[in-house]
N, C-alpha and C positions, 0 to 999 in steps of 0.2 A: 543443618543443625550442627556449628563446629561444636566440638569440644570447648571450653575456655580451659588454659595452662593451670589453673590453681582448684583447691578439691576445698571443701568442706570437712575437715578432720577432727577429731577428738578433740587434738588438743586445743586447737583454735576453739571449740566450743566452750571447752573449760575454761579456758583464758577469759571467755567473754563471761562467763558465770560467776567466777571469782572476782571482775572489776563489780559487777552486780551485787555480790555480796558484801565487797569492801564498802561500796553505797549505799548499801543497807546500813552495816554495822555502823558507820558514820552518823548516819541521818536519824537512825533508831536510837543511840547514845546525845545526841542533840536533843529530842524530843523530850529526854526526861521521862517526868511524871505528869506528862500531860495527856490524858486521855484520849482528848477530840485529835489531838495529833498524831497520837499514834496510830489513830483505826483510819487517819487519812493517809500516813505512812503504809499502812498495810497493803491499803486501796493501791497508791500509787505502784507498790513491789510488785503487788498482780499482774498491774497490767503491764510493768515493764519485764516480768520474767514471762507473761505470754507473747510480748510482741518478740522477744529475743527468740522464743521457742520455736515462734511459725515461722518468721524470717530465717531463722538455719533452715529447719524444712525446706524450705522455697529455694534455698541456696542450694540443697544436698545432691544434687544432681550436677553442680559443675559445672553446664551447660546453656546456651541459652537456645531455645526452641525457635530458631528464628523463622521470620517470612518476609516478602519483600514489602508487604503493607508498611512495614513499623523500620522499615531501616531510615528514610528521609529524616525521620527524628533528630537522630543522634548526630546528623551533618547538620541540619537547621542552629540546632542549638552550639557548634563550635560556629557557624555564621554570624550567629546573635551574639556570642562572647568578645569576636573578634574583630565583626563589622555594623555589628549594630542592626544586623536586616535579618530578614529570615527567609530569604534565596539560598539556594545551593548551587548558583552557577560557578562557584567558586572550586567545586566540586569536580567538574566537567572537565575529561568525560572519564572518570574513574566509575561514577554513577551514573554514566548514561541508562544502562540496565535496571536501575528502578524511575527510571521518570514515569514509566507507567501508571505509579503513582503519585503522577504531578499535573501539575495542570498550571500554564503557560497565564503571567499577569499581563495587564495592558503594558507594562514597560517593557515587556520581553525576556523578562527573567524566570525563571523556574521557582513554583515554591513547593511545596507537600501541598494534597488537596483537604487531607486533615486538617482539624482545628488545633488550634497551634499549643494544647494541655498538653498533650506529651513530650512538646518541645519545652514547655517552660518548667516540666517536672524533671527534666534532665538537665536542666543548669546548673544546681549545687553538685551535683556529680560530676556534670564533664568541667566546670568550672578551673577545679587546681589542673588537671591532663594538659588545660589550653593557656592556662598561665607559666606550667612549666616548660611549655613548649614541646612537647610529647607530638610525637608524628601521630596524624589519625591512621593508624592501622586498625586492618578487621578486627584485630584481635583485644585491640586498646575500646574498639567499638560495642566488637560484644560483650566484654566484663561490666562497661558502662551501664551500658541500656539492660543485662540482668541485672547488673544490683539495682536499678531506679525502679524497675519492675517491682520487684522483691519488695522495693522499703515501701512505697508506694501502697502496694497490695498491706502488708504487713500493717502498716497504720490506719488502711482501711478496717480492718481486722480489730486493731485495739478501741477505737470509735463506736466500732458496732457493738463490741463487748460493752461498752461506759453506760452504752444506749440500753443495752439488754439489761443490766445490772440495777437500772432504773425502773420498767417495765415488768419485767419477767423473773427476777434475781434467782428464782430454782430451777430455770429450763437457760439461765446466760451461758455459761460457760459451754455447758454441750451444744446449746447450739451457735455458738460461735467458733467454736471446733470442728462442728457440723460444714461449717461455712466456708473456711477455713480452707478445709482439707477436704472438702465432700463436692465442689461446684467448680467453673469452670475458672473463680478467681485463684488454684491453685493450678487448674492445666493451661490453664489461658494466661491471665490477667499478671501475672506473678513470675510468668518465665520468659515473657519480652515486654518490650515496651509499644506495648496495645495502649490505646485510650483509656481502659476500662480500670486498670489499677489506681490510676490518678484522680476519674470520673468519681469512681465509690468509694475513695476519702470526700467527695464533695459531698456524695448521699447518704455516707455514713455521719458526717459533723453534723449533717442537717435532721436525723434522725434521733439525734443525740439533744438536739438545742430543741427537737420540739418536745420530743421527750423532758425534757426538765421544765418545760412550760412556764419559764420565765416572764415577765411581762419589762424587759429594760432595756433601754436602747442600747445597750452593748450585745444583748442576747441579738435583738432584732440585724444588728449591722453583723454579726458575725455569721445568724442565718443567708442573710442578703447574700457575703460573701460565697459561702458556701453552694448557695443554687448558682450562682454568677459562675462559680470557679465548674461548677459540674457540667454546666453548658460548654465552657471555654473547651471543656474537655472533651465533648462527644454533642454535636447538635441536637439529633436525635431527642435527649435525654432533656430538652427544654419541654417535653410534655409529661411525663413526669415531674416536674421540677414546678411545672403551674398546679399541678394535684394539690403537691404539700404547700405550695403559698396559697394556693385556695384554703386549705385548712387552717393554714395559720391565720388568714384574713376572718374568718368566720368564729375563731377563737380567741386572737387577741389584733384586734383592727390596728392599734401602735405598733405592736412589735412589728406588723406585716408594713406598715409607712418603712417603718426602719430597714427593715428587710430587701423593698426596695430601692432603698437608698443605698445599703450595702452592695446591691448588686449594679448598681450603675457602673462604678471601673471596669466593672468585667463585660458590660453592654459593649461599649466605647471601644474597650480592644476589641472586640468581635466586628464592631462595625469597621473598624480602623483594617482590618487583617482583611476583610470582605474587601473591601477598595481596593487594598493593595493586589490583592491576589483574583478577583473577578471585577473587579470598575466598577461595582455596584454596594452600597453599603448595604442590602438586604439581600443577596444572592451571596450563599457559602460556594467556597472555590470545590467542593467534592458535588454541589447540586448542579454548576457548571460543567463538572467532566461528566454528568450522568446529563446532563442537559435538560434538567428539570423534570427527569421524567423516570420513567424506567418500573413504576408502581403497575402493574399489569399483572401481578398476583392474585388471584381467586383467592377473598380471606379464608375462608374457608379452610381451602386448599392449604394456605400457608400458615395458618395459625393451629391447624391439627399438625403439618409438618415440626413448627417450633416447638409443640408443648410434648410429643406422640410419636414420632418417628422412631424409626428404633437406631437410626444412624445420626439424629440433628435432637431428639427432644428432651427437652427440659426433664420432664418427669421421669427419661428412661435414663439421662446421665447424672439424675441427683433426686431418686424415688424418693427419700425424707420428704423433699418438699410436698409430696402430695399430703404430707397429715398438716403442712403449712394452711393448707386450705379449710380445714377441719377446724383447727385453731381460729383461725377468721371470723368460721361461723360461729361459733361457740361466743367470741369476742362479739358481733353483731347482737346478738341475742341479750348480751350485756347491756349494749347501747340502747335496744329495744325497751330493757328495765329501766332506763333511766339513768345509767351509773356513771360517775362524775370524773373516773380515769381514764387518761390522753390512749384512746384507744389505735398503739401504734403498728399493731396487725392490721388492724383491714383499712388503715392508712398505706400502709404498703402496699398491700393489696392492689389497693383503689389506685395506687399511682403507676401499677404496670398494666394496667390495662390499654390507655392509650400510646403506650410504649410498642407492647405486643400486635396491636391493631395496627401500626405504621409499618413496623418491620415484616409483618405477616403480608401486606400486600407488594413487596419488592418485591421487583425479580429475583435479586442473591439474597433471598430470605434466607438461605443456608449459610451464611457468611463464607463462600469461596471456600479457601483451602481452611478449615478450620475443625477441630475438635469438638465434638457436640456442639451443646448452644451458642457458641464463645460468642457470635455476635448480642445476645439479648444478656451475656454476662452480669448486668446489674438486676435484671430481675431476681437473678438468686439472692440478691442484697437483702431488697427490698421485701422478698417474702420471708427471712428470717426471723424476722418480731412475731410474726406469727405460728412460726416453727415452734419458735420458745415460747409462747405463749399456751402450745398447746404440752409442751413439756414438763410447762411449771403450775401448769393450770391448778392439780390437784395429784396426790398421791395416786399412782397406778399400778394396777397388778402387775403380778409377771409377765405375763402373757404380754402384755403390753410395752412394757421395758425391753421384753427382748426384743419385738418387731421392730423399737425407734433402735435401737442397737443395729438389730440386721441391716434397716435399712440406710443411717449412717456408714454404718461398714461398707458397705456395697458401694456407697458413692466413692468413698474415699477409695476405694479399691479399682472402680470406675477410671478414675481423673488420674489417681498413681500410673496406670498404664501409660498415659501420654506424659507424663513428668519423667518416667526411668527408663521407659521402652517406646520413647518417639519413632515413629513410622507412618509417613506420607504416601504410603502405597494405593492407601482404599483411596486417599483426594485424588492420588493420580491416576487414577482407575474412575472415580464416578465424578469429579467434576467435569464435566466435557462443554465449549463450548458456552459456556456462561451460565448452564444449568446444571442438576446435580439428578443421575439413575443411579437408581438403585435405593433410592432414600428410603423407602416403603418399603424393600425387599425384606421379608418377613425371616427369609434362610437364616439360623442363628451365624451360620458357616460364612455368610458373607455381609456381616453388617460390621462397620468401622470397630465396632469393640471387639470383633471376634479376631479382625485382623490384626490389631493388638496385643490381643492374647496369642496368636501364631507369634509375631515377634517375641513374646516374651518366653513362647517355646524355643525357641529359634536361638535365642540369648543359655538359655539352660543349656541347649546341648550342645554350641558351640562356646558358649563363655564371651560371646563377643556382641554385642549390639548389630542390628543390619542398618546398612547404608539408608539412611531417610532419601525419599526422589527429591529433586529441585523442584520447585512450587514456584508457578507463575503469578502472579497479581491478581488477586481476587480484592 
């Protein structure tokens, strides 16, 4: 985890606030006296002063949290700019040390065994670096791959909000704040370039389009694109991604035509990248390093690990989400009466179910070297409409305001530890060996948060951060 040279500052923040304003004052003076424009003027200013808000966030730490999963990215993508392919033999042997996460094509070249979303989400970024002929240094790599992180994450973010503001408009905001800053797309998703940043701009546009419940083929083709582009991004997330086109098929049978028309380009690269990288257009080059196999998880086992753990689960590093599930019901109970709105809670809901059941019976259901849930990272997405749903549902006591408070805070306070005070000491202590001890230990003293909280003791009374350990490939 280097340092990157440049810091997040005041003034840079205010610089970016003041061009924001001058776009305002412009755009507001254009408008006139025109009503409908101005309250869509408004609309826009929102969501451009919250995407500007959570992206500094994301950035304020300077840093990027690196692992060796996510470095082949950022060389793929100067391959692609410069040669047209998306090998890294060109690389060799500077990268010998991450081929581990590569896996060897019929032609003898190396690629990443990832799906190639985070490689094409780092194009407009690495883009001018390789046009002006910028040497690829660590250092030119890491500023890269955080800021595509960041932006990535960040418009996943403003998406969600458009979605919520549709759906829920009295519980949007907090819970996309909630989202935000409370889950693992702000310790994960937002500080390298994981899949997950790029994937949940795919599941949030697609949340947003059904949410609007359009019936037009522009709506349909841009849903299309949207699952298409989610897939390209993480495979896995192709079951999920048939949830919401089941829904959409069952709601508006055209848009869903459209839909998978839209998604055809993105088939095509998939199959086209399968060839190049395993010889086969239906075997992904990560199902061939794993060799088809590697599910020998007790679900059970794994899916109280995902959701329960006190070092890997869902509900202990983003507790809000448990009243997410509350909201569902409440939302179900609706459906039961009859009621005529795009119920997009226990839509999400319903789409991480067979999400959680896949990843529950892998071996590295723990995602390797990883912070909380980071591998199931779009589940948090996905249960957010239902978050808000239960936030906006109806006026709540106190009592009640303050517990969705506590328990926002908590998360955020949660995920903050690995955003300011990164430490890979607990993975290098209980990963062993391709499985993860200690996942269950109950000790508060020895679960990945408490280790966390020792570094950020360790920070106070020396003033200085501890050395993160080197992480092996998971």
């Amino acid at each position: 985890m280097k340092p990157i040279p440049w810091e997040i500052t005041l003034a840079e923040v205010m610089f970016a606030l003041l061009l924001l304003l001058l776009w305002a004052a412009v755009w507001w003076t254009a408008m006139g006296r025109d009503r409908e424009g101005r309250r869509r003027f408004r609309s826009a200013l929102t969501l451009a002063v919250l995407g500007v808000g959570v992206l500094t966030v994301y950035l304020s730490n300077s840093k990027r949290l690196i692992q060796v999963d996510t470095q082949l990215a950022t060389f793929a993508a100067i391959s692609l700019i410069e040669s047209g392919d998306l090998d890294v033999d060109e690389f060799r042997p500077l990268i010998d040390p991450l081929l581990v996460a590569a896996v060897k094509g019929p032609n003898g070249r190396y690629y990443s065994y990832y799906p190639p979303g985070s490689t094409l989400a780092c194009l407009p970024f690495m883009f001018v670096p390789v046009v002006a002929k910028l040497a690829p240094s660590l250092v030119l790599l890491d500023v890269v791959a955080k800021l595509t992180a960041a932006c990535w994450t960040a418009v996943a973010v403003m998406l969600l909000y458009s979605a919520l503001r549709r759906y829920a408009p009295a519980g949007a905001l907090v819970a996309t704040l909630a989202f935000a800053f409370g889950t693992a797309a702000f310790s994960s998703a937002s500080q390298d370039l994981w899949q997950h940043g790029p994937s949940m701009v795919g599941l949030a546009l697609a949340l947003l389009l059904i949410a609007r419940d359009r019936e037009t083929a522009g709506s349909g083709l841009l849903l299309g694109a949207a699952f298409g582009w989610t897939v390209t991004c993480r495979a896995p997330l192709l079951l999920p991604v048939l949830v919401l086109f089941l829904v959409v098929l069952l709601r508006r049978r055209r848009v869903a035509a459209w839909a998978a028309l839209g998604a055809l380009p993105f088939a095509l690269l998939t199959v086209w990248v399968n060839v190049v990288t395993s010889g086969s257009p239906l075997v992904f080059a990560q199902a061939k390093n794993y060799q088809m196999g590697n599910f020998d998880t007790p679900l059970f086992k794994g899916l109280a690990g995902l959701l329960f753990a006190p070092s890997r689960g869902l509900f202990v590093y983003s507790p809000f989400l448990l009243l997410a599930l509350v909201g569902a019901a409440r939302e179900l109970r609706s459906i039961v009466r009859g009621e005529e709105a795009v119920p997009l809670g226990t839509i999400g809901l319903a789409a991480t179910v067979p999400l959680l059941l896949l990843v529950a019976t892998w071996t590295e259901w723990f995602g390797g070297w990883s912070y909380g849930y980071r591998i199931i990272c779009e589940v948090s997405l996905l249960l957010t409409p239902a978050f808000a749903g239960f936030v906006g549902s109806k006026p709540m006591r106190l009592g009640l305001r303050a517990l969705v408070l506590a328990l926002v805070g908590l998360s955020f306070g949660v995920h903050s530890l690995q955003v300011y005070f990164p430490d890979d000491s607990w993975n290098a202590s209980h990963v062993v060996q391709g499985g993860l001890a200690g996942v269950w230990n109950l000790r508060s003293s020895d679960t990945q948060i408490a280790w966390h909280l020792r570094a950020l003791g360790k920070w106070l009374r020396a003033g200085e951060q501890p050395a993160p350990a080197t992480s092996p490939a998971q």
